[in-house]
ROPA-899676 format. One record per residue: y, z negated, x negated of N, C-alpha, C, O in turn. Coordinates in pm, 1 decimal. Layout:
      nyy      nzz      nxx     cayy     cazz     caxx      cyy      czz      cxx      oyy      ozz      oxx
        Y        Z        X        Y        Z        X        Y        Z        X        Y        Z        X
...
***
This chain:
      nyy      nzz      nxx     cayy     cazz     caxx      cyy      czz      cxx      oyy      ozz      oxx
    941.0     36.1   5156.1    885.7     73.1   5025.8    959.6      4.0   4911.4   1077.4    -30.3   4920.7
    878.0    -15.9   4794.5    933.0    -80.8   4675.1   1102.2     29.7   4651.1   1113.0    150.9   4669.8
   1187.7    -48.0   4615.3   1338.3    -26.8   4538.6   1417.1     14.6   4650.5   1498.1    106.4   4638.3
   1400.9    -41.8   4751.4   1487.7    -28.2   4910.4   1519.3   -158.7   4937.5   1455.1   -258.7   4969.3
   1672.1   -124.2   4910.2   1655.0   -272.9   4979.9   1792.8   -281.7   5085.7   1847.9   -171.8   5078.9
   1864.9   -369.1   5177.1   1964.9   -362.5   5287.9   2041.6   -397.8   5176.2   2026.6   -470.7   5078.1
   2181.8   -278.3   5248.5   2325.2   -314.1   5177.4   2380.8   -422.6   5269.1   2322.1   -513.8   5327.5
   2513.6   -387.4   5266.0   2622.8   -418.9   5340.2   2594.3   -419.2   5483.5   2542.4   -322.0   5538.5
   2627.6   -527.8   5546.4   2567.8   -448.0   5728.0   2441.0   -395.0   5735.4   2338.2   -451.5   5698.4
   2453.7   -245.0   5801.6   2342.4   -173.8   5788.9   2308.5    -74.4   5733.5   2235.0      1.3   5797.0
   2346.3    -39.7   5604.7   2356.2     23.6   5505.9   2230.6     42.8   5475.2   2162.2     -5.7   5565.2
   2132.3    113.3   5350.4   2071.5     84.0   5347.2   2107.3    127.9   5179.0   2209.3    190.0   5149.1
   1979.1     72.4   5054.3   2009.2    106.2   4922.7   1905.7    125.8   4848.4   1815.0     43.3   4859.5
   1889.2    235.4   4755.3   1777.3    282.8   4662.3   1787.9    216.7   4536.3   1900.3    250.6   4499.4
   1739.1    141.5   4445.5   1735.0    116.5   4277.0   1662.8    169.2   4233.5   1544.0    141.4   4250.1
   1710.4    282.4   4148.3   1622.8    355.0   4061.6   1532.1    258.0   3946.4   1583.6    162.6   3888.0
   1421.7    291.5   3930.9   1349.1    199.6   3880.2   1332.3    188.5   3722.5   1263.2    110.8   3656.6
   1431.9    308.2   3676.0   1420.0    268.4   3505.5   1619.6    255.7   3480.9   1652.8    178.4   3391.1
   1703.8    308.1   3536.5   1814.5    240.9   3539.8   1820.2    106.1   3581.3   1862.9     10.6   3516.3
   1767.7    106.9   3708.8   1839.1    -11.8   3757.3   1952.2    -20.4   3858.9   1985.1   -124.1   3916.4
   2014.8    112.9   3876.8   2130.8    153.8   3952.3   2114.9    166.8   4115.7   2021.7    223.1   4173.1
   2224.0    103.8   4175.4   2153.9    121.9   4316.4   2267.3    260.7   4346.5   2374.0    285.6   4290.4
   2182.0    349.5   4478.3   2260.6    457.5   4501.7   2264.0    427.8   4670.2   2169.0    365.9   4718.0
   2354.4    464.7   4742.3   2355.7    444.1   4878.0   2274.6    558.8   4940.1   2282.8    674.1   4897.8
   2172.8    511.2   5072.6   2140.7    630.3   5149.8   2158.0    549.8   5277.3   2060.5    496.9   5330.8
   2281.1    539.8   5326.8   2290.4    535.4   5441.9   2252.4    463.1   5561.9   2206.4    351.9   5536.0
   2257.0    488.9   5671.3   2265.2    395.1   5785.3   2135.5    390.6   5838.7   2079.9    295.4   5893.4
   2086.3    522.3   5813.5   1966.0    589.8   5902.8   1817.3    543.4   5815.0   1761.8    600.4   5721.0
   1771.6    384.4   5907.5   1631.2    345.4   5807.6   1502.4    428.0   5796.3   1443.0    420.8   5688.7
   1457.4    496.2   5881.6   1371.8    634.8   5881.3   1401.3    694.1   5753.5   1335.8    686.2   5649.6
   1488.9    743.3   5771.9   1557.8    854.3   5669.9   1558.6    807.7   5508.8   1535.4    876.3   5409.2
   1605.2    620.8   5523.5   1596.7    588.6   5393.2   1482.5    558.7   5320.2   1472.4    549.3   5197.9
   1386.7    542.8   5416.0   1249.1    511.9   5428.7   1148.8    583.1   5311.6   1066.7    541.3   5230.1
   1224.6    765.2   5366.1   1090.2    827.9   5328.0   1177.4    891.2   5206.8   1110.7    905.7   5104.3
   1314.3    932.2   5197.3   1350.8    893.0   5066.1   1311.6    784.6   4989.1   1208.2    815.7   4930.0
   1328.1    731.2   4976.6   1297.3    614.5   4886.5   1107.1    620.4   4863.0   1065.9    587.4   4751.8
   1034.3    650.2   4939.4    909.7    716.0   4881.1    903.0    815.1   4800.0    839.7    805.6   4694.9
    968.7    928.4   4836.8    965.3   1037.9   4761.0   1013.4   1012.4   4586.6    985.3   1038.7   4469.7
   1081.9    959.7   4653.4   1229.3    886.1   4478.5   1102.1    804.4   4418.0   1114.1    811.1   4295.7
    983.1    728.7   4452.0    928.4    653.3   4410.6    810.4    751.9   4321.0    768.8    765.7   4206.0
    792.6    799.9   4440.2    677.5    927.6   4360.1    711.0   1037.1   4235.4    630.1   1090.0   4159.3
    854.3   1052.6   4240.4    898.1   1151.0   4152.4    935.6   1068.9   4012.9    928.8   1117.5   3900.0
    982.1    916.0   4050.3   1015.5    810.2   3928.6    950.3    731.8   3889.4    943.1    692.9   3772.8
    892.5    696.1   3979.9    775.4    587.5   3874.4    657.8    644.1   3848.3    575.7    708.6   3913.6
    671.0    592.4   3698.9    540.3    717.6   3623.0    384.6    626.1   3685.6    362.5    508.1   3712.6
    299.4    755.6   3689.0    192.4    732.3   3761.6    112.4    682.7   3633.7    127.0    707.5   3514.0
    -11.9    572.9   3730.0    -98.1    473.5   3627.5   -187.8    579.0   3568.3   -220.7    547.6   3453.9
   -233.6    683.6   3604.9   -351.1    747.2   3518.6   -352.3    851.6   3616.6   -342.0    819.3   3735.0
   -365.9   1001.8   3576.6   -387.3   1092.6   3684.8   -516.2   1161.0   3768.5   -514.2   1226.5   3872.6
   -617.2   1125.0   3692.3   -776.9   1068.7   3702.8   -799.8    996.9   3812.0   -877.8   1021.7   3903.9
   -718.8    895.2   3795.8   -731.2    765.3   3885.8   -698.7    806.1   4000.3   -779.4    795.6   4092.6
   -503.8    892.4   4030.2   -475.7    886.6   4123.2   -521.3   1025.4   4203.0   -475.2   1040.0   4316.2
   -591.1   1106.4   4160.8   -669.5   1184.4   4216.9   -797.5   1130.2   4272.9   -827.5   1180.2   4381.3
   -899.9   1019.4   4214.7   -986.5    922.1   4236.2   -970.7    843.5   4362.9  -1041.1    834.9   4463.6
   -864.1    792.0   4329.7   -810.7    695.7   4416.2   -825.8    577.7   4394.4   -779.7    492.9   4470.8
   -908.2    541.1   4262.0   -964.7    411.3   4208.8   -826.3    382.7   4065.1   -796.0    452.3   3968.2
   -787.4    285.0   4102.1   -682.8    250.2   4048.6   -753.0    137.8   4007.7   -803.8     66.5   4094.2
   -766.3    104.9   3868.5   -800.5    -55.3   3847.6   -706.3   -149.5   3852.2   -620.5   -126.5   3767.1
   -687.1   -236.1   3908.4   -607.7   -349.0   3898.1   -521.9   -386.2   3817.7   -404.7   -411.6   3845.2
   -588.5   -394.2   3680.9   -558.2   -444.2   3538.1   -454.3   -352.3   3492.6   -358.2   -397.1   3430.1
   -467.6   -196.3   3524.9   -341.0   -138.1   3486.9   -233.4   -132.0   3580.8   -124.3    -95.1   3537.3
   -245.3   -164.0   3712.8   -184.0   -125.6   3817.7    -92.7   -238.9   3793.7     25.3   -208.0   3777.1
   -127.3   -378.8   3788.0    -63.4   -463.5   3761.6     53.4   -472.1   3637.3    173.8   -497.6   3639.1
    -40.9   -438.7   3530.9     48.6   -418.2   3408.9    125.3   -283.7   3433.5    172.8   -268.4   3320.9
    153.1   -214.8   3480.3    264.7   -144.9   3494.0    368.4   -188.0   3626.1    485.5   -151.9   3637.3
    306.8   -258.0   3703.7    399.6   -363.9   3801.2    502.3   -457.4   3672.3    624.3   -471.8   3664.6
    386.3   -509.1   3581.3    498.7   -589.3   3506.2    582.4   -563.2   3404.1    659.7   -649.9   3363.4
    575.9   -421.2   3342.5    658.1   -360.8   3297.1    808.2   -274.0   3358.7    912.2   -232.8   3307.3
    757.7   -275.8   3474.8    848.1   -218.5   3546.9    931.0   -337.1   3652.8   1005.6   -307.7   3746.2
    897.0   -463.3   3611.7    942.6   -553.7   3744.4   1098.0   -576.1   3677.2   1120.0   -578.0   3556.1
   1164.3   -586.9   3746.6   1333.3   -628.5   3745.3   1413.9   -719.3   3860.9   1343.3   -735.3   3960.6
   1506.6   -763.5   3867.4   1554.7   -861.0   3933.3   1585.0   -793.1   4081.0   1562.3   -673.8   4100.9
   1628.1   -863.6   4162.8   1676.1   -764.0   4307.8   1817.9   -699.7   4270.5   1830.1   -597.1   4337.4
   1914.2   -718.1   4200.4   2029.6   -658.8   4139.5   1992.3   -573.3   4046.8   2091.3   -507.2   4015.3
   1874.0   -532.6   3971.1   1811.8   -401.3   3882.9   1819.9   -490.0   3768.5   1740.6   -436.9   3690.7
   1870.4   -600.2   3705.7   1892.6   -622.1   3560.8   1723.0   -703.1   3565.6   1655.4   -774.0   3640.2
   1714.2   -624.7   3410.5   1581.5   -724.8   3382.5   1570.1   -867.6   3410.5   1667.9   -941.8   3419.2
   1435.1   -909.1   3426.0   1390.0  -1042.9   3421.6   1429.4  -1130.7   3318.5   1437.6  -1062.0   3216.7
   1462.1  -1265.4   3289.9   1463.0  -1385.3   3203.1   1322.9  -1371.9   3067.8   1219.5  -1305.4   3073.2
   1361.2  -1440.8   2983.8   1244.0  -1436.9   2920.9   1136.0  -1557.8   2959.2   1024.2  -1584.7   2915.3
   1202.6  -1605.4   3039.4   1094.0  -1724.2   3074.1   1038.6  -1703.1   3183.6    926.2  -1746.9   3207.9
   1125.9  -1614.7   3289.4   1072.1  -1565.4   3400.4    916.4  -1489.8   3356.6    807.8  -1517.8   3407.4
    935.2  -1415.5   3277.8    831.1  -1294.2   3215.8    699.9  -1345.2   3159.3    595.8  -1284.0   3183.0
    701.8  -1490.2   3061.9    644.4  -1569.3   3019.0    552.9  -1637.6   3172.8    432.0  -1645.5   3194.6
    623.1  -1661.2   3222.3    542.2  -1765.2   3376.4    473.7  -1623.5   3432.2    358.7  -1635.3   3474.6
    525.6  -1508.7   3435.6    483.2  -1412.3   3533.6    357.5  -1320.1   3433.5    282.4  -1226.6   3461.3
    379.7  -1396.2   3315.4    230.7  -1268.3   3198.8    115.5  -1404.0   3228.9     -3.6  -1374.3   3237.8
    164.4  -1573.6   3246.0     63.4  -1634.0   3227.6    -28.1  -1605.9   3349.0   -146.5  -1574.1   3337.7
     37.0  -1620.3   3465.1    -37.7  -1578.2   3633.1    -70.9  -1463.8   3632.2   -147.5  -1422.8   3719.3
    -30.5  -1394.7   3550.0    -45.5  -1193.9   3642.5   -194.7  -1192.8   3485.9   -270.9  -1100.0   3513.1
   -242.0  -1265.5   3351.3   -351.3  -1250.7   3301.7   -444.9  -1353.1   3338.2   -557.7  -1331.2   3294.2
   -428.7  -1490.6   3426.0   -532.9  -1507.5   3489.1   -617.4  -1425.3   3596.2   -735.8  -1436.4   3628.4
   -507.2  -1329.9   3645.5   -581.7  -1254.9   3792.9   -689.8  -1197.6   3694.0   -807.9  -1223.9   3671.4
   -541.4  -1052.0   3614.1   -629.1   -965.3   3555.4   -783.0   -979.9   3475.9   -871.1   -894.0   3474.6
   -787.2  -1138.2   3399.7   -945.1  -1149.9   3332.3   -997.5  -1180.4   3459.6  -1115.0  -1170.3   3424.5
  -1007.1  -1216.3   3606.7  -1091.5  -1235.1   3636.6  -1130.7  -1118.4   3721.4  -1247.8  -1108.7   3758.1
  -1016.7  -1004.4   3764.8  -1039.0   -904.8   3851.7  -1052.3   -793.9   3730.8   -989.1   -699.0   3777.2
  -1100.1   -754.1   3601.1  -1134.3   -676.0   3484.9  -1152.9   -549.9   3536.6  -1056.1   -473.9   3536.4
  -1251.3   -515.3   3577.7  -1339.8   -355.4   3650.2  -1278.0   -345.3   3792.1  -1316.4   -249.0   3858.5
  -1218.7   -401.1   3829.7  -1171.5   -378.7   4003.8  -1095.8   -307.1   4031.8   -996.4   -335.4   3964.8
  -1068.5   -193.9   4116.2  -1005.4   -114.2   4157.0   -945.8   -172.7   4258.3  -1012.7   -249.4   4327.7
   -816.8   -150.9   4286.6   -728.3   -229.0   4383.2   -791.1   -230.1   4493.0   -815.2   -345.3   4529.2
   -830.1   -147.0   4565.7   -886.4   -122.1   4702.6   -988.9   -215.1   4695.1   -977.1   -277.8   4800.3
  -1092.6   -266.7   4626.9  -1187.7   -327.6   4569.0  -1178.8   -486.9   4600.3  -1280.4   -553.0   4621.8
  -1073.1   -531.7   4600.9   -998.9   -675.3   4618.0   -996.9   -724.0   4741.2   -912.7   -670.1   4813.1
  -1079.3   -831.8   4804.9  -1081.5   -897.6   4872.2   -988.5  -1034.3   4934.7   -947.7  -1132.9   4873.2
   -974.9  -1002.2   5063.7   -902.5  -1145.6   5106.0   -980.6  -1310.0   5058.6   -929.3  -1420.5   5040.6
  -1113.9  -1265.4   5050.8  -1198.1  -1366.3   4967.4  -1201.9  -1384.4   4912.9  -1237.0  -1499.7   4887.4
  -1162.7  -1271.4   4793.2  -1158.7  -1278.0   4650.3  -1025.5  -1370.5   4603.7  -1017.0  -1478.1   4544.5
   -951.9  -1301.8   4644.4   -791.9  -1398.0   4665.0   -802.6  -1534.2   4725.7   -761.8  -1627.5   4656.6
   -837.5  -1553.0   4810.9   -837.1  -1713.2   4858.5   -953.1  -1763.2   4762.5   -957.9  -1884.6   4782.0
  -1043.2  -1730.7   4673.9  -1121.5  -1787.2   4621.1  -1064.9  -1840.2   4455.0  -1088.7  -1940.3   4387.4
   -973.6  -1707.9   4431.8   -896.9  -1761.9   4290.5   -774.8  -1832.4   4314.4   -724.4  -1899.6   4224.4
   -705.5  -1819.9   4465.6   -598.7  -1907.1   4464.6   -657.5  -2054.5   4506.8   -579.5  -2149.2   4497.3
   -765.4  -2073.9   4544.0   -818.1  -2281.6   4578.5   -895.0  -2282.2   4454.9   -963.4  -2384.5   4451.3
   -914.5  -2194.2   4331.6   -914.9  -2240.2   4200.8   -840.1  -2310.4   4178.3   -878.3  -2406.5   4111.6
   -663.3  -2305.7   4226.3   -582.7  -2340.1   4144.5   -506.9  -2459.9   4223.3   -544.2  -2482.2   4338.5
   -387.5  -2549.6   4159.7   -338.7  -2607.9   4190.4   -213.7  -2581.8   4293.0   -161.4  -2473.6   4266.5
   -154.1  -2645.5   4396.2    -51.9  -2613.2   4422.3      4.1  -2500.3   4410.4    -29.9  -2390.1   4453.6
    129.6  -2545.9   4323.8    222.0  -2474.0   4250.7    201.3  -2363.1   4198.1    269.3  -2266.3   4232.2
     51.6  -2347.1   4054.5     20.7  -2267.5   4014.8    -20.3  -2122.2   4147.8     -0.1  -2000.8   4143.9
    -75.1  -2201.3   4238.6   -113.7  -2121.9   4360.4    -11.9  -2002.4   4447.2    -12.9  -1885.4   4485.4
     63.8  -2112.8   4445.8    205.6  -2024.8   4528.9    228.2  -1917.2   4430.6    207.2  -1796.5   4442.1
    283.4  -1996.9   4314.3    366.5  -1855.0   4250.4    252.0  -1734.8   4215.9    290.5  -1618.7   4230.1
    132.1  -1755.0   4177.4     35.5  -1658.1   4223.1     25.5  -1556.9   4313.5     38.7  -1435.8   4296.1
     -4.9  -1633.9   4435.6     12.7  -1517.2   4566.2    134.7  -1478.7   4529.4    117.2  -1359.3   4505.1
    279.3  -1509.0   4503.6    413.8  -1453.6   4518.4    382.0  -1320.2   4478.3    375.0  -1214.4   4540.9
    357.0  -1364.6   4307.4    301.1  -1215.1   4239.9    216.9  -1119.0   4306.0    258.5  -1003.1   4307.9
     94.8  -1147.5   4366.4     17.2  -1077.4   4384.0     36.8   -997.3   4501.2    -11.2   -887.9   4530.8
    156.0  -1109.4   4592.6    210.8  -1017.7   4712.8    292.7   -896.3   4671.6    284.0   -794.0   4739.6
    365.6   -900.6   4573.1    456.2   -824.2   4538.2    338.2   -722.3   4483.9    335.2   -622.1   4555.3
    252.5   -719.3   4391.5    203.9   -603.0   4324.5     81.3   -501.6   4448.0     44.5   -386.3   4425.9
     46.9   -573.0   4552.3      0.1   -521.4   4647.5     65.9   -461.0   4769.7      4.9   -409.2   4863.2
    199.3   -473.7   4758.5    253.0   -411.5   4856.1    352.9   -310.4   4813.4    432.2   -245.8   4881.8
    324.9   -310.7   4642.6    365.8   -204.5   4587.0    277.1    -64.6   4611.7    286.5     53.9   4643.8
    202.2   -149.1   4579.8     31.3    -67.4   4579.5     41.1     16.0   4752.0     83.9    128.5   4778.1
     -7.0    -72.6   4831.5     51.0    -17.7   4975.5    112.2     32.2   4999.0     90.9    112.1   5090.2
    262.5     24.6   4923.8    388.8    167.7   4976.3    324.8    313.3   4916.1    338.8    414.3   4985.0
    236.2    323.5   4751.8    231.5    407.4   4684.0     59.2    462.0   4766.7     -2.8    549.4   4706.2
     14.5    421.3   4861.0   -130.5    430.7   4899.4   -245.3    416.7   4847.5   -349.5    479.4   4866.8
   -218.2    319.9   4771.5   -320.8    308.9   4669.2   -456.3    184.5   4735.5   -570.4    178.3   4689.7
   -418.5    124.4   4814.7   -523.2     20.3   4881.9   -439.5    -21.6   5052.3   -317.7    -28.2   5068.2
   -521.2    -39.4   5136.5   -515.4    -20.5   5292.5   -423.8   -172.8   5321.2   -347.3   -198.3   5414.2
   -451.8   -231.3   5241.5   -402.6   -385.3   5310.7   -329.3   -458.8   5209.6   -340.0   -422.4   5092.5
   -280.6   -524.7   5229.7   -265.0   -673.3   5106.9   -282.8   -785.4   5140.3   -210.9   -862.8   5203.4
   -424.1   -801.1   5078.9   -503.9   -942.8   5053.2   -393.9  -1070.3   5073.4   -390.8  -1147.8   5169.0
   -312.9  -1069.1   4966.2   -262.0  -1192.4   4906.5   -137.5  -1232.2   5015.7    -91.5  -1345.5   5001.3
    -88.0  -1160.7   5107.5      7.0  -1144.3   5233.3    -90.3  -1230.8   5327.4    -36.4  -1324.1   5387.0
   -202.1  -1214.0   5343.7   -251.1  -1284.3   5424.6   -327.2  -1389.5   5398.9   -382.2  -1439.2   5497.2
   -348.5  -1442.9   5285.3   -365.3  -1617.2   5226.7   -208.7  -1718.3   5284.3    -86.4  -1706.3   5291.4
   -301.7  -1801.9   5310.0   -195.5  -1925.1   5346.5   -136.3  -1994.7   5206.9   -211.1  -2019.9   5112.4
     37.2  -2028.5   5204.6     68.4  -2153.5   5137.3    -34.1  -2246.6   5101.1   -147.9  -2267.6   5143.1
     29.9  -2291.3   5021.2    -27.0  -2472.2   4981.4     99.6  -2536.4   4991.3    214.4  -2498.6   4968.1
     40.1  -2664.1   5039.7    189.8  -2735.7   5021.1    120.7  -2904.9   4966.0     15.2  -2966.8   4980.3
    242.7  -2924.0   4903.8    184.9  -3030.4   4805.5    178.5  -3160.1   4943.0    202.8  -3148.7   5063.1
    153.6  -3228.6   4895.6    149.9  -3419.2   4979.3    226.0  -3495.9   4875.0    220.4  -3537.1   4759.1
    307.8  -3490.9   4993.7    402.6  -3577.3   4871.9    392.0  -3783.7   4957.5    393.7  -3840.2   5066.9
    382.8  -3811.0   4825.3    348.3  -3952.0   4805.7    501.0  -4039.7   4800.4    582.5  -4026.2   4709.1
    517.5  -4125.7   4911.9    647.4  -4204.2   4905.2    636.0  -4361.3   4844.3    564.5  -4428.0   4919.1
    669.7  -4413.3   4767.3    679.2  -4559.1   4764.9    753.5  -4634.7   4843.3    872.1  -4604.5   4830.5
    729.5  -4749.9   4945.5    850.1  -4777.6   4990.0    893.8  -4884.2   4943.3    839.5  -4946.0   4851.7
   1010.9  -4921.9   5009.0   1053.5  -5000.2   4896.2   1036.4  -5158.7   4942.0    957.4  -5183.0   5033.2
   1091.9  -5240.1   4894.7   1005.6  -5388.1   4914.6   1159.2  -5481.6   4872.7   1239.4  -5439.9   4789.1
   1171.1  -5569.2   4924.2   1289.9  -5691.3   4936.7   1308.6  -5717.3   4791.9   1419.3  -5761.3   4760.8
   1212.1  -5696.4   4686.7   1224.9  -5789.1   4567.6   1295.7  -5633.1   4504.0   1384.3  -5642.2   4419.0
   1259.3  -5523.5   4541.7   1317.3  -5382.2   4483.3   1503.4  -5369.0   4508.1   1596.4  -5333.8   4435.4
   1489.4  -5427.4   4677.2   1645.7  -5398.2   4739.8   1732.6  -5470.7   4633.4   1795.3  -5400.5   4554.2
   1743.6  -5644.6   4623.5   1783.8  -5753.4   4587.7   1851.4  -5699.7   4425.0   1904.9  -5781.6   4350.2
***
């Protein structure tokens, strides 16, 4: 589940999600497991209570409170440039997924807006979208994550070689 992450060895560790503070729970991953759900449910404020009685979570907010709440793996906020690259990708999804309820989101839908895009733009896309769907998934809000199961891109990279009049 989101704000678990391995200590030391086999430790295991909670980050509270508006400090930032990690607290130890121990050896036992079961145990840290469903703590760290509970800690999730009691701390991170819920997107709409309508919704989560519904079960229709739209995207557009689900996301934007992913990106208000996103922080580094050490708890300290994001860069400002980090935040800038991550509002330009995370408002292409949102204008094109507007009315969609997370559950709503297709592996088609996703492979169809990520071979919109280039490369690069592509990857760090899915990155995001992996992360805000498997947030979604720990909190039960949608069965799968789409964007986990799109493939990489990988660029072609172009070599010149080199030529006697280049060596000389």
């Amino acid at each position: 589940p989101a704000n678990l992450y391995r200590g030391d060895g086999n430790t295991w560790r909670y980050r509270h999600p508006v400090t930032g503070k990690f607290h130890a729970m121990g050896i036992d991953k079961a145990k840290a497991v469903a703590a760290a759900r509970k800690l999730n449910d009691l701390l991170t404020p819920e997107v709409d209570l309508v919704s989560k009685v519904s079960g229709n979570v739209k995207f557009v907010e689900f996301s934007e409170q992913w990106f208000q709440n996103k922080r580094r793996k050490d708890g300290k906020p994001i860069s400002k440039n980090t935040k800038d690259l991550y509002r330009f990708y995370l408002t292409l999804c949102q204008e094109k997924w507007k009315n969609l309820s997370l559950d709503a989101i297709t592996l088609l839908m996703v492979n169809q807006h990520l071979d919109s895009l280039s490369v690069v733009p592509s990857n760090q896309t899915r990155s995001i979208l992996t992360e805000i769907f498997d947030l979604a998934m720990s909190k039960g809000l949608c069965p799968d994550n789409p964007a986990r199961l799109t493939q990489r891109k990988y660029p072609n990279k172009i070599r010149k070689r080199h030529t006697l009049e280049g060596l000389q």
